[in-house]
Z-matrix of the N, CA and C atoms (Angstrom, degrees):
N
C 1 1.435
C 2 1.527 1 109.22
N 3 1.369 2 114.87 1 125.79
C 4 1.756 3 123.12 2 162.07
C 5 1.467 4 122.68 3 -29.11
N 6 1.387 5 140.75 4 107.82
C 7 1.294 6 122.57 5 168.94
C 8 1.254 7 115.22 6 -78.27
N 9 1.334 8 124.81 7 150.00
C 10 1.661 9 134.74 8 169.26
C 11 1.244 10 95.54 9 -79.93
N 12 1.250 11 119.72 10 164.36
C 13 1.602 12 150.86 11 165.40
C 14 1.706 13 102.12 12 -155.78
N 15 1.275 14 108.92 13 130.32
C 16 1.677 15 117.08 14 167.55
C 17 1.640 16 94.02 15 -116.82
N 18 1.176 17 92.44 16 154.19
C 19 1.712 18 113.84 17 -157.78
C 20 1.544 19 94.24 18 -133.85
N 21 1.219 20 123.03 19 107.38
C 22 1.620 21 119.50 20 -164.03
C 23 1.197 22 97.85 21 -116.22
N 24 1.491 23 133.51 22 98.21
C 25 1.363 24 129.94 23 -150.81
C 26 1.476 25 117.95 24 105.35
N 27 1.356 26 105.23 25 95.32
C 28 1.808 27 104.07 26 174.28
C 29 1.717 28 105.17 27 -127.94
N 30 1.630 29 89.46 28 65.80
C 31 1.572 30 80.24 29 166.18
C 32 1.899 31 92.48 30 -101.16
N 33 1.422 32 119.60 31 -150.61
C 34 1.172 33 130.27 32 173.81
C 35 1.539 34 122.23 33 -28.73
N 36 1.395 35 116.24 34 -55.57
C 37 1.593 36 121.66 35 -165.54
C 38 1.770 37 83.88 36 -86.97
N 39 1.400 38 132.59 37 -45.39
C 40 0.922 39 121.21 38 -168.83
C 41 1.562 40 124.99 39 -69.88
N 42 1.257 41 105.12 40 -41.05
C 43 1.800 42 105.64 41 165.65
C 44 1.705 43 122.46 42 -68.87
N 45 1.445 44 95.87 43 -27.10
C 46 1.918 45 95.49 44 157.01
C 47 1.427 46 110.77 45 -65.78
N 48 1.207 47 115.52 46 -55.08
C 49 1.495 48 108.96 47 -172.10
C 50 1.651 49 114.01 48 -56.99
N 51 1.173 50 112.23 49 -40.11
C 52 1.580 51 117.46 50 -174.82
C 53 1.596 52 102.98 51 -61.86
N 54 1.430 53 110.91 52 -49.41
C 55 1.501 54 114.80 53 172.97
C 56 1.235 55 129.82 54 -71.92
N 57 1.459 56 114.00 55 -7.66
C 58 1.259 57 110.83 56 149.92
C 59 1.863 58 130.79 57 -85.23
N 60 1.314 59 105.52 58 -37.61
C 61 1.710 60 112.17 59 151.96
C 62 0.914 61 106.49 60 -46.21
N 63 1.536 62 145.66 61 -30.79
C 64 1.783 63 124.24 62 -148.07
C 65 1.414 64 82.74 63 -107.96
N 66 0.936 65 141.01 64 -2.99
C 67 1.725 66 134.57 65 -171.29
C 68 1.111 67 92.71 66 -125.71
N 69 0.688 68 131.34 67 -6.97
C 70 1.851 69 124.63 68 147.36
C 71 1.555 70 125.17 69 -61.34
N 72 1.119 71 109.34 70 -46.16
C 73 1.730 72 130.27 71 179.84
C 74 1.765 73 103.27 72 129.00
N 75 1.296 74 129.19 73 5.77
C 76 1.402 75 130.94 74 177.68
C 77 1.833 76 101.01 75 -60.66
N 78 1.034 77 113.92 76 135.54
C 79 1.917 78 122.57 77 128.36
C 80 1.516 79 118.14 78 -57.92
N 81 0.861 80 100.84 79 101.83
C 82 1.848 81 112.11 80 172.17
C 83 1.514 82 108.41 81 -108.33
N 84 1.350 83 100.93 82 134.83
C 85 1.779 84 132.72 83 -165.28
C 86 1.318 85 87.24 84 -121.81
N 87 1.801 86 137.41 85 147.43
C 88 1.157 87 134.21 86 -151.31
C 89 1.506 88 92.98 87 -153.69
N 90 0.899 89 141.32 88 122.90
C 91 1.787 90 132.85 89 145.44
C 92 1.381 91 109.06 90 -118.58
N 93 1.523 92 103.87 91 154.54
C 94 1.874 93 121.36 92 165.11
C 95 1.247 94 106.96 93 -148.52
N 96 1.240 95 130.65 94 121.96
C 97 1.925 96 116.02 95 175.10
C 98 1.556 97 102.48 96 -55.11
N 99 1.260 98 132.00 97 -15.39
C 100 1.405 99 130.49 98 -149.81
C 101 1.605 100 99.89 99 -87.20
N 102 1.115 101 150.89 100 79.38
C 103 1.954 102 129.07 101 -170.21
C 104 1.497 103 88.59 102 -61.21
N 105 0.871 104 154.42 103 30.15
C 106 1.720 105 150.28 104 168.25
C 107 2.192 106 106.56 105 -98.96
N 108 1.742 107 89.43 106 -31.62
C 109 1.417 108 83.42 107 -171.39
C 110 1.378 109 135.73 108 -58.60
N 111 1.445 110 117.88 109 154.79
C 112 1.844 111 92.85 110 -157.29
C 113 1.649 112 107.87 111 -73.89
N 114 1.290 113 106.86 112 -23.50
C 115 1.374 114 116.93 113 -175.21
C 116 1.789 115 120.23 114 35.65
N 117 1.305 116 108.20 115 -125.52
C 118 1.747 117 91.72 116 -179.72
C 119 1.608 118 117.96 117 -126.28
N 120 1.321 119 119.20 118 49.95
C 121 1.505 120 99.42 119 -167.28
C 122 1.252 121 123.75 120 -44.11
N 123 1.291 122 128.55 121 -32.58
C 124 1.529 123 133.56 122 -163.81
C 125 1.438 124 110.43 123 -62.95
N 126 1.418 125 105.13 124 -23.44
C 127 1.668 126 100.01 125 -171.95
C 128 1.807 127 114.68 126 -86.35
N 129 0.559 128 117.92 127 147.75
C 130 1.800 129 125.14 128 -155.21
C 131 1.809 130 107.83 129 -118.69
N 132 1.674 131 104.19 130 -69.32
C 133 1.475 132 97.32 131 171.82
C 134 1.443 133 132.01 132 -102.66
N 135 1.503 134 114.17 133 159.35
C 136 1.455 135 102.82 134 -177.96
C 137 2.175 136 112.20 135 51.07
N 138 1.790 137 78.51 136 54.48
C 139 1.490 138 86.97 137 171.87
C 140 1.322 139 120.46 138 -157.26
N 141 1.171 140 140.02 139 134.45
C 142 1.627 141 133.79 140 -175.20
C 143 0.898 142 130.58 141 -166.90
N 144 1.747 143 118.89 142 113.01
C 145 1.373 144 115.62 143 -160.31
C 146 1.537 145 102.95 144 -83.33
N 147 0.925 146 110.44 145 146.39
C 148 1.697 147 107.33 146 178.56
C 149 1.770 148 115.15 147 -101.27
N 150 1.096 149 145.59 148 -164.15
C 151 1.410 150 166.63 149 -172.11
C 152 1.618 151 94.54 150 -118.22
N 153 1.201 152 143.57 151 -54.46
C 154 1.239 153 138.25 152 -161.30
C 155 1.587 154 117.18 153 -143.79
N 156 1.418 155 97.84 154 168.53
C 157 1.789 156 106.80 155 -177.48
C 158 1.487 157 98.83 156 -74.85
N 159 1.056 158 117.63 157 -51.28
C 160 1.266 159 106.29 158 176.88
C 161 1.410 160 138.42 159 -35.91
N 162 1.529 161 120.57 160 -59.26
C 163 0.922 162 140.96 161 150.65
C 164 1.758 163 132.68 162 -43.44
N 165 1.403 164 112.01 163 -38.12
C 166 1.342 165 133.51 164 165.91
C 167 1.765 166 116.59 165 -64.69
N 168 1.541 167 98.37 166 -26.94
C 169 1.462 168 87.35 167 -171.39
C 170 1.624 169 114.30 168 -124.12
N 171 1.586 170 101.01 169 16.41
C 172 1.575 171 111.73 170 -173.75
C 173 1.670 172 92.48 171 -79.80
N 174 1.529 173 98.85 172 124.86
C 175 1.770 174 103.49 173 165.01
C 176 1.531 175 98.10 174 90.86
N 177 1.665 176 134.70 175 -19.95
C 178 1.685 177 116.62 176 165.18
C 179 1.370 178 110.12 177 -62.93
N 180 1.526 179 89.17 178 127.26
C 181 1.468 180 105.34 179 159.96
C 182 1.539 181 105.96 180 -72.09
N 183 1.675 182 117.85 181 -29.59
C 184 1.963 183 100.96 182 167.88
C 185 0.917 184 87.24 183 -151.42
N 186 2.338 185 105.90 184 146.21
C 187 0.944 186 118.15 185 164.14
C 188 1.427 187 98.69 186 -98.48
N 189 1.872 188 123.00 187 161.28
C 190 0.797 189 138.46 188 144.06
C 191 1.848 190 115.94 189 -107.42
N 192 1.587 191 89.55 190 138.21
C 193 1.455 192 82.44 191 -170.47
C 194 2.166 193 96.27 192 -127.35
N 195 1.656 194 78.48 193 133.37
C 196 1.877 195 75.62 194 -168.36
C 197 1.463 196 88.01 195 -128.68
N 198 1.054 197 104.44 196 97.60
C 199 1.807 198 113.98 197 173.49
C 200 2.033 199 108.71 198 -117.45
N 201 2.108 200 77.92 199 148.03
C 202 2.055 201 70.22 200 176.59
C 203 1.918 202 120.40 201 -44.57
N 204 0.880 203 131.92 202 157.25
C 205 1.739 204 157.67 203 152.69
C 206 1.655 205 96.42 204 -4.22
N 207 1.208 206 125.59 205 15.78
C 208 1.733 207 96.26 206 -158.77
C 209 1.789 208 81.07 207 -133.64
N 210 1.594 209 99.59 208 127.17
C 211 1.514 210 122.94 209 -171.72
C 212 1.518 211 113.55 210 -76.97
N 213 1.627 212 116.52 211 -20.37
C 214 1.604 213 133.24 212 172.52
C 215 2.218 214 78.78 213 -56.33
N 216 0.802 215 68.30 214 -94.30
C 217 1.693 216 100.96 215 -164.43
C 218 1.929 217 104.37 216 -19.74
N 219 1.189 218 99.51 217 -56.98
C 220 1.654 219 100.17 218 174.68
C 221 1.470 220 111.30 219 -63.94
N 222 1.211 221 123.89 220 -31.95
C 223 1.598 222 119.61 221 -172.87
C 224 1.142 223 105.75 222 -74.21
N 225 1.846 224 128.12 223 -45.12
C 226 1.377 225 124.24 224 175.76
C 227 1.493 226 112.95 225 -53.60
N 228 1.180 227 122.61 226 -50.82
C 229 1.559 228 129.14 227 -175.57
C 230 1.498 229 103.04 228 -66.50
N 231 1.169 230 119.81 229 -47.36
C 232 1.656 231 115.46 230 167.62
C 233 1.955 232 119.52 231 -43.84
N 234 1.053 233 94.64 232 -60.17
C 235 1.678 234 109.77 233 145.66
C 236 1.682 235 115.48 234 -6.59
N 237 1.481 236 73.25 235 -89.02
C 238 1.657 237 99.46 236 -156.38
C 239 1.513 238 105.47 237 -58.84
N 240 1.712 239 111.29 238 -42.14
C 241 1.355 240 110.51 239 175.63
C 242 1.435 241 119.99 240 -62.05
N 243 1.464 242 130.10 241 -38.56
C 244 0.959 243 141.37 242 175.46
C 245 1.355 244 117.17 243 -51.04
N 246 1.302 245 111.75 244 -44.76
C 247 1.516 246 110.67 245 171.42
C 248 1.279 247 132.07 246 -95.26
N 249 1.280 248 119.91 247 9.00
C 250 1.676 249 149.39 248 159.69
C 251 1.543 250 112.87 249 -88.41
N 252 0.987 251 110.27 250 -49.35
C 253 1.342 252 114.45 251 -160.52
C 254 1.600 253 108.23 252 -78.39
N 255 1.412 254 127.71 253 173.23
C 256 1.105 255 118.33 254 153.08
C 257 1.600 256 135.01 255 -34.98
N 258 1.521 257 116.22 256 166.86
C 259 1.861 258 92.27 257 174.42
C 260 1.593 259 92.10 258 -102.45
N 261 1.080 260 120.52 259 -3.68
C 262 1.661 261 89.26 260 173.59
C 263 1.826 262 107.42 261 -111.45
N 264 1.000 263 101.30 262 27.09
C 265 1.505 264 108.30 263 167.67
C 266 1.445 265 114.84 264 -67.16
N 267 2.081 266 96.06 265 135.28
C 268 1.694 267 84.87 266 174.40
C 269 1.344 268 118.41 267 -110.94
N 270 1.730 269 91.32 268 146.67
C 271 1.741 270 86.24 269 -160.23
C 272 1.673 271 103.98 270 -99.60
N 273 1.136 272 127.89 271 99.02
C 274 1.403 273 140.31 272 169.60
C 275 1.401 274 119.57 273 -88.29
N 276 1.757 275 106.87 274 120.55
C 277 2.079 276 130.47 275 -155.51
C 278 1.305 277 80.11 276 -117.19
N 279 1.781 278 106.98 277 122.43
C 280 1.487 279 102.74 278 160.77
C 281 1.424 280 95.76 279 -93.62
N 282 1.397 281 109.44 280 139.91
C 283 1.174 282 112.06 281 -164.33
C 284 1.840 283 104.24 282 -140.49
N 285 1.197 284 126.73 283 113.33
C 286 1.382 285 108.36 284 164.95
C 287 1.647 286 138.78 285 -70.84
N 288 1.554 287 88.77 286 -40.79
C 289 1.494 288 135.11 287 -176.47
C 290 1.871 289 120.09 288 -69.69
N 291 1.154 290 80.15 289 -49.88
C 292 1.842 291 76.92 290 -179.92
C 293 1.745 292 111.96 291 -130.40
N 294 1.753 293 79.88 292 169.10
C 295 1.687 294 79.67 293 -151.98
C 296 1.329 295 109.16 294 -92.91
N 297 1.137 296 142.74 295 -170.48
C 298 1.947 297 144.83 296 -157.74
C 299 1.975 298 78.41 297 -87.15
N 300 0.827 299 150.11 298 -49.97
C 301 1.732 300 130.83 299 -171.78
C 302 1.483 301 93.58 300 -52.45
N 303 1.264 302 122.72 301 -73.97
C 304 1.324 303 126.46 302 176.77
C 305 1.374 304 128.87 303 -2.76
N 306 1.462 305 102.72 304 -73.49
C 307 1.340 306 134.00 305 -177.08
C 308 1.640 307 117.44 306 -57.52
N 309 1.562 308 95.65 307 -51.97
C 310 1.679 309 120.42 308 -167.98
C 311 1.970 310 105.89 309 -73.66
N 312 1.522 311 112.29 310 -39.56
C 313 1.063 312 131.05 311 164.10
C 314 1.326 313 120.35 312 -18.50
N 315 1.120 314 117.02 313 -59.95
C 316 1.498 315 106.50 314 172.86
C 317 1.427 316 136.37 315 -101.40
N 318 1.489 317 97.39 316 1.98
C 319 1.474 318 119.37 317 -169.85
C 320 1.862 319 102.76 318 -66.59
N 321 1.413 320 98.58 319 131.50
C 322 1.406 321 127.47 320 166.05
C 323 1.875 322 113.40 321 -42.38
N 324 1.364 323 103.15 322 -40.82
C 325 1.211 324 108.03 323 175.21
C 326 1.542 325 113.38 324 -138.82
N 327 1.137 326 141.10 325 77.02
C 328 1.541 327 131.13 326 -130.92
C 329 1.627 328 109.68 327 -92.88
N 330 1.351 329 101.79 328 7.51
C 331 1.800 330 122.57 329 -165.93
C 332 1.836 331 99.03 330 -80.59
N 333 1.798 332 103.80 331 -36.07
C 334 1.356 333 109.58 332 172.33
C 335 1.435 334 131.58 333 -90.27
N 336 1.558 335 106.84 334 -1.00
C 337 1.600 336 105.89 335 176.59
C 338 1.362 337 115.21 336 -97.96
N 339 1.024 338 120.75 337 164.74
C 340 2.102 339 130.25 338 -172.77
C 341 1.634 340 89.68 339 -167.19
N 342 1.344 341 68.64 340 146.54
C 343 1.653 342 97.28 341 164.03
C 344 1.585 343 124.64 342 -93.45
N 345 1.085 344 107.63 343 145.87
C 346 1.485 345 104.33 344 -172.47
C 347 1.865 346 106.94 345 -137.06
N 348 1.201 347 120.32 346 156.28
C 349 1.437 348 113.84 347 -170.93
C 350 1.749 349 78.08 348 -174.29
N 351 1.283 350 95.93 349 173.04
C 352 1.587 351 128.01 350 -147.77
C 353 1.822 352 96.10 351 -109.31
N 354 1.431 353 118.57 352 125.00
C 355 1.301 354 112.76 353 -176.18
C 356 1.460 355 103.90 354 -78.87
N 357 1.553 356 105.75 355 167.60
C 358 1.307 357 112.07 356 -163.20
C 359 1.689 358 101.51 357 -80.71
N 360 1.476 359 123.15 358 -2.81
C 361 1.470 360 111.40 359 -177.50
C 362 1.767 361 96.51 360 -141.05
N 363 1.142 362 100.69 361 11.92
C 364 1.463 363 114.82 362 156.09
C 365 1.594 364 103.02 363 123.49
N 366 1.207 365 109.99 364 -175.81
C 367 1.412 366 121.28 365 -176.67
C 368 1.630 367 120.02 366 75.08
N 369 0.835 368 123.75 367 -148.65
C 370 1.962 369 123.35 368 176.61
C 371 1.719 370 128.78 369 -149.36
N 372 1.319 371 91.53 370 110.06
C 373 1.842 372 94.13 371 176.35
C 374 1.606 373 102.33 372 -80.32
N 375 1.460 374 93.48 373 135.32
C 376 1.333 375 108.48 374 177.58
C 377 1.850 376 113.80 375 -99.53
N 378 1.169 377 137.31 376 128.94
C 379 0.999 378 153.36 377 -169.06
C 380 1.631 379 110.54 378 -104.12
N 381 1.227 380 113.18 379 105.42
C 382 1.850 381 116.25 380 172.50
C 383 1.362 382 98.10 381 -143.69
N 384 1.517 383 94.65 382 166.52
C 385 1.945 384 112.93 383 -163.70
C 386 1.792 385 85.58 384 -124.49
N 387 1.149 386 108.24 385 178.40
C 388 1.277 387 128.58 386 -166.14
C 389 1.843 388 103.84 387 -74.25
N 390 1.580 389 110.81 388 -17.47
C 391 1.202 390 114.50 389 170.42
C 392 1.534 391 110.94 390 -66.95
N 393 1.223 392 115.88 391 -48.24
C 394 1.222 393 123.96 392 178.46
C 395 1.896 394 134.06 393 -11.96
N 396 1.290 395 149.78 394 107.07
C 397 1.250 396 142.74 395 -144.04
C 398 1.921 397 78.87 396 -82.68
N 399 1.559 398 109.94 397 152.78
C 400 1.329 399 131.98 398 175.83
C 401 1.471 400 97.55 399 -67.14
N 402 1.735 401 122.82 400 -56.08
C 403 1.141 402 124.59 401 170.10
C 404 1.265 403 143.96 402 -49.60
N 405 1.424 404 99.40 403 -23.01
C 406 1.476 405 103.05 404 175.17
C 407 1.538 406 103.04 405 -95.32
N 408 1.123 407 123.81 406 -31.05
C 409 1.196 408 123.00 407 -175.76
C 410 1.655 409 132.18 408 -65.49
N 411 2.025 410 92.15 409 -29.63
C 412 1.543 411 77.29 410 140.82
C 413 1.370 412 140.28 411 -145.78
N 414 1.325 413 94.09 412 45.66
C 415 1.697 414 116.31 413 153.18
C 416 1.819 415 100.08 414 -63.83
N 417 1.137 416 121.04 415 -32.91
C 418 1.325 417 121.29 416 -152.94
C 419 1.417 418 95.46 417 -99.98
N 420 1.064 419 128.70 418 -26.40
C 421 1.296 420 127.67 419 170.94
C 422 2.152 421 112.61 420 -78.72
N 423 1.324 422 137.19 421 -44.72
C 424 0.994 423 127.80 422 148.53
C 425 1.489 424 127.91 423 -43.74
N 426 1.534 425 113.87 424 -43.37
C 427 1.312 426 121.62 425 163.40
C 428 1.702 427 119.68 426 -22.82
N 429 1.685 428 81.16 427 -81.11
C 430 1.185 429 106.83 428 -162.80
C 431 2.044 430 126.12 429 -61.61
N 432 1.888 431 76.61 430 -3.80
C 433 1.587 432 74.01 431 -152.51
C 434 1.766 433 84.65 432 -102.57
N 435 1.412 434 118.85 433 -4.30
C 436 1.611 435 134.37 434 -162.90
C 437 1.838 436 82.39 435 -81.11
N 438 1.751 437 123.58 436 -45.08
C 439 1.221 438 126.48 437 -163.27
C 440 1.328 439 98.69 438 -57.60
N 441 1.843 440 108.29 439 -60.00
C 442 1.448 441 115.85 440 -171.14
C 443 1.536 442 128.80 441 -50.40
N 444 1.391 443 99.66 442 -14.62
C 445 1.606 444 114.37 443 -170.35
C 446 1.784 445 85.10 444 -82.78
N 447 1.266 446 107.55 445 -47.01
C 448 1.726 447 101.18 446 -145.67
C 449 2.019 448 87.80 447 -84.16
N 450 1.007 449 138.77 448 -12.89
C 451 1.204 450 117.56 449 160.53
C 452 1.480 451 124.74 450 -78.37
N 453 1.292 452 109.66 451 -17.20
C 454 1.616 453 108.39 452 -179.68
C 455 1.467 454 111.51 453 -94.24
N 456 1.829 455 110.12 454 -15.33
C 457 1.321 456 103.38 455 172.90
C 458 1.477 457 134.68 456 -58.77
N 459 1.383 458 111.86 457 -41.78
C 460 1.452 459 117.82 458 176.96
C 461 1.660 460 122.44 459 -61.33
N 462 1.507 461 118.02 460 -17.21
C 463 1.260 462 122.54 461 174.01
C 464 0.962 463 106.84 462 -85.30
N 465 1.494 464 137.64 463 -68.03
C 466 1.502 465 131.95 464 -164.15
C 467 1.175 466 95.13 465 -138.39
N 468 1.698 467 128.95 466 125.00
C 469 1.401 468 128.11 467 169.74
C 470 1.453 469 83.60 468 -69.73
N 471 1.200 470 148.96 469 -71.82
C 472 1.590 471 150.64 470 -148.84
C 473 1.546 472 117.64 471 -46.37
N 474 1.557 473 128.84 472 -25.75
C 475 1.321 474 139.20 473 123.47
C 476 1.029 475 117.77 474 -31.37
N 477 1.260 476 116.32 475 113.71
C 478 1.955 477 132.86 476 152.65
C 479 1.542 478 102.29 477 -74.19
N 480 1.077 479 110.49 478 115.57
C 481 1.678 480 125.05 479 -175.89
C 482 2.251 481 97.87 480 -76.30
N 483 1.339 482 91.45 481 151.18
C 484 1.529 483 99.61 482 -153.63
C 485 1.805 484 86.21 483 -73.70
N 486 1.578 485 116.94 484 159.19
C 487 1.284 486 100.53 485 -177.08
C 488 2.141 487 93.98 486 -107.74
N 489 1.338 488 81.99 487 175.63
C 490 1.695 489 85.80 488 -177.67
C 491 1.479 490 112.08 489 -64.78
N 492 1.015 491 106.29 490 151.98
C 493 1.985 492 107.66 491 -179.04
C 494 1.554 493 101.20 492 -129.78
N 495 1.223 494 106.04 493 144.32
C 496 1.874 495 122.76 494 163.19
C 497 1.066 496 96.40 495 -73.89
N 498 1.219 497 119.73 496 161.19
C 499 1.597 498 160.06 497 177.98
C 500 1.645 499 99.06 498 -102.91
């Protein structure tokens, strides 16, 4: 069966990320309030930007949420996804700025959120606190590390793409 991913945020990190799920074999659901955002035109199937969070995140098995630096703003959308989305949906904040308390803090169910950020030689460290579900944690770690493979693949198969790391 196809997994969903909603991608809440398609500016730069967010239309990479979506394009890396969709070349994975994911269904990616897309929102931005912005119609300016670059999000993903190139992608064609098993893709759909929606009008709302709501709509974007009904039926993901994970949201990713890539919003500007500002922790007001991620906690509401953390929120909002949380209570839209599935309940065992995982909710993954790329986040540079703040740390997995931060993030998890306001979450509705905080067992399903992690932090996620960009490794320093590529790929993604994942960030969880002791709240964290075992299951999601490493669904999110195969995930993440399936993304890292498929961005380093197209440059050099002869590169071993970095794998995902815990925090």
């Amino acid at each position: 069966m196809t997994r969903k991913v909603a991608v809440l945020g398609l500016g730069t990190r967010g239309g990479d990320i979506a394009r890396a799920f969709h070349a994975t074999g994911w269904q990616v659901a897309g929102f931005d309030p912005d119609p300016g955002a670059e999000g993903v035109p190139d992608l064609k199937r098993d893709w759909t930007r929606q009008s709302t969070i709501s709509g974007t995140v009904q039926g993901a098995d994970w949201v990713m949420i890539c919003l500007p630096e500002r922790l007001e703003l991620m906690r509401k959308v953390i929120q909002r996804a949380q209570s839209e989305a599935p309940r065992t949906a995982t909710i993954a904040v790329v986040t540079r700025d703040f740390d997995i308390d931060a993030v998890q803090g306001c979450a509705l169910r905080p067992a399903h959120v992690l932090r996620v950020d960009e490794g320093e030689s590529g790929g993604y460290v994942i960030d969880v606190s002791s709240k964290t579900d075992a299951n999601a944690k490493s669904d999110a770690t195969t995930v993440l590390a399936q993304l890292a493979a498929q961005e380093f693949a197209p440059k050099d198969r002869a590169v071993q793409p970095p794998k995902a790391e815990s925090a």
